[in-house]
Structures are given as structure tokens and as C-alpha cells.
N, C-alpha and C positions, 0 to 999 in steps of 0.2 A: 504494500500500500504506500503511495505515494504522498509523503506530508505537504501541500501547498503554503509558506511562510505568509502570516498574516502579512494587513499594508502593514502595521508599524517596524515589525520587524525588517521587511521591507525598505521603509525609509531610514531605519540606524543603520543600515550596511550600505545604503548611498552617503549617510552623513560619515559614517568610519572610510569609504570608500575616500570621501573628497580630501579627507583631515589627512589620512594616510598619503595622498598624490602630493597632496601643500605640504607636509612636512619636507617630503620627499626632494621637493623644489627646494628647501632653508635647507636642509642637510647637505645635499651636494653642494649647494656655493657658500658653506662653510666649510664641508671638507674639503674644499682647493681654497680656502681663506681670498675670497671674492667678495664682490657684490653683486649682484642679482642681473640679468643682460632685459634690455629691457621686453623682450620674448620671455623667460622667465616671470617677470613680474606681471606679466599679463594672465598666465596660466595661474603662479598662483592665486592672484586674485581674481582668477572664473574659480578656481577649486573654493575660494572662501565662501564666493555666493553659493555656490551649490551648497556645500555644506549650510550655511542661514538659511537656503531655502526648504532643503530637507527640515531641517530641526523647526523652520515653522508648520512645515506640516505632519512633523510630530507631533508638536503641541497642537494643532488642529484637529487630529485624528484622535486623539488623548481625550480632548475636551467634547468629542462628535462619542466615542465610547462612553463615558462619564456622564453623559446628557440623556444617551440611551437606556442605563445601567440605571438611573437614578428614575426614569420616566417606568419602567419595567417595574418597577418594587411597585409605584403606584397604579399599576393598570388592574382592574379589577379581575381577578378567575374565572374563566368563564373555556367555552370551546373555542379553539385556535380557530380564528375567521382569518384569512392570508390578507398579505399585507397590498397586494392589485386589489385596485377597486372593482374587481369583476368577480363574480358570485355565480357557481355551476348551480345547477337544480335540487343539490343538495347540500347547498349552504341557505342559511336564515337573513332575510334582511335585516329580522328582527335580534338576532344574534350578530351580527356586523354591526350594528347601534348601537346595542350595551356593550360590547366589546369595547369602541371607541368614545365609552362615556359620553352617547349622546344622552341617555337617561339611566335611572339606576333599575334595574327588573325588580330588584328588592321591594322598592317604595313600589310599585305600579300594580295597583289592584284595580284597572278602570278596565268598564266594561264600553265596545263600540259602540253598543243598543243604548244604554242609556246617553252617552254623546250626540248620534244620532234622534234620539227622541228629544233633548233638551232643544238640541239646533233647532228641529222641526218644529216644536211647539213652544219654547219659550217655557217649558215646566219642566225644571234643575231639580226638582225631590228626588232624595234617594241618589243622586247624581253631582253631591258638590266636586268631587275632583275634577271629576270632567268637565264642569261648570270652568273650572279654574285655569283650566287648559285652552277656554274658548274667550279669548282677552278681549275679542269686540264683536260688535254685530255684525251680520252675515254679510252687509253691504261691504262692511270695511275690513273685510278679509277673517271674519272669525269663523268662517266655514273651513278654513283649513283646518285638518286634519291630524294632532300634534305625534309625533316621532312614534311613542311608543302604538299607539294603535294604528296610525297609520300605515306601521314596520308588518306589525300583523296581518293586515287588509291584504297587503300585498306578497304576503306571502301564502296566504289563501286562493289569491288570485293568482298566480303563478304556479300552485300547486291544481289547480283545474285548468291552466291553459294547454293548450295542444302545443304549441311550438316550444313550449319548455321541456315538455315530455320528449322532444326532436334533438335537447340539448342546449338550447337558446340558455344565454348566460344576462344574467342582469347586473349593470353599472347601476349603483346605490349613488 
């Protein structure tokens, strides 16, 4: 089995690679007790920038791992939904949304019917969450549909469409 070295490892053997060429340039026009030609002086200082440019994008790759590592601890457990926003016929929209903390599944005990029945009638009994969900009237956009039961809907519908049974993939 063949080991592939991560980037960072990657980039310290371009940063050791340049240090080692630059030294290499001071060592010879010391050991003939010289000064540096000015073709010499050139090389070393490409080998310096490479070397500053490696080492900034070690500390860049450093701080992209750290950022990842740190966001990881807080993402909530749940089933591995892939990281393409594209979803085969047996993955969840509704599981692609809590995944990505668009809502917590924990809190969401709402049901579509009563959503639906509040919209249509303007009678929230028995219905304050969903009530809560629906921020304005129907004109001004509170018929939309909020995350978590909308996630649902559409994966009800997807789940009786024909052309998802054929494999059709849906972008969330």
C-alpha cells in the first residue's frame, strides 16, 4: 500500500528543500572565502522566497486544518450526508438540513397539517410552533414553507416521483 504524504508534509520538504539549496549557495562562497557572484545572489534569494512562500502556506494549511478540526467537534451527530450538494434517492433533504444546522431535529415537533390548516384558515390552536414559523401574512411571503417541514415535503415528494426512482439526484 502506497502512503500519499499529506499537503503539509508536502510543503516542509519544499520549505527544507529551498533552506537546504540557500544554505548550499553561503557554504560554497564561504568555503572559497568569497563573496557571493551576482548569479549566486539571485538564486539565493528565489531559494528564500520559496522557502517564505512554503512556510506561508504552512501556516495557511495549519490554520484551514484547525478551523476544520474545531468546526467538527461542533457539528451535530447525525448520518454522514456528503459534503456535494447533490443528494442520490437515498439520501434525506431532511437529513442534509440538520446535518448542516439549518434546524435542530431535537426541538422540531411540528406537524405540516397543522401549518397548513393555520395558513388556510387563520386558526393557530393547537399549532403555536408552526404559528411561529409563519413570520407574516400570506401576501408578504408567510406562505413559505420553513426548513424543517419543508425538508420533509420534499422528500415525500421525491420519494413518489418517477424520475427519482430512474436515479435523478437532487441539489438542496
Amino acid at each position: 500500500m502506497v502512503l500519499v504524504p499529506d499537503l503539509l508534509d508536502q510543503l516542509r520538504d519544499q520549505r527544507t528543500a529551498a533552506r537546504a539549496a540557500a544554505d548550499e549557495i553561503l557554504t560554497r562562497a564561504a568555503t572559497e572565502q568569497r563573496d557571493l557572484t551576482p548569479e549566486e545572489l539571485a538564486g539565493y534569494q528565489a531559494r528564500v522566497v520559496e522557502q517564505r512562500t512554503a512556510e506561508d502556506a504552512i501556516d495557511a494549511e495549519r490554520d484551514r486544518q484547525l478551523a476544520e478540526l474545531r468546526a467538527a467537534s461542533t457539528r451535530a451527530p447525525g448520518r454522514e450526508v456528503p459534503r456535494s450538494p447533490v443528494l442520490t434517492r437515498e439520501q434525506s433533504v431532511y437529513d442534509y438540513l440538520a446535518v448542516r444546522g439549518r434546524f435542530d431535529p431535537a426541538e422540531q415537533d411540528l406537524s405540516f397539517d397543522k401549518y397548513l390548516r393555520g395558513m388556510a384558515t387563520a386558526d393557530w390552536s393547537g399549532a403555536e410552533h408552526e404559528r411561529a414559523l409563519a413570520e407574516a401574512t400570506t401576501g408578504a411571503g408567510g406562505a413559505l414553507v420553513p426548513s424543517p417541514l419543508s425538508a420533509r415535503v420534499i422528500d415525500l415528494a421525491r420519494n413518489r416521483t418517477v424520475v427519482f426512482r430512474a436515479g435523478a439526484q437532487t441539489v438542496p
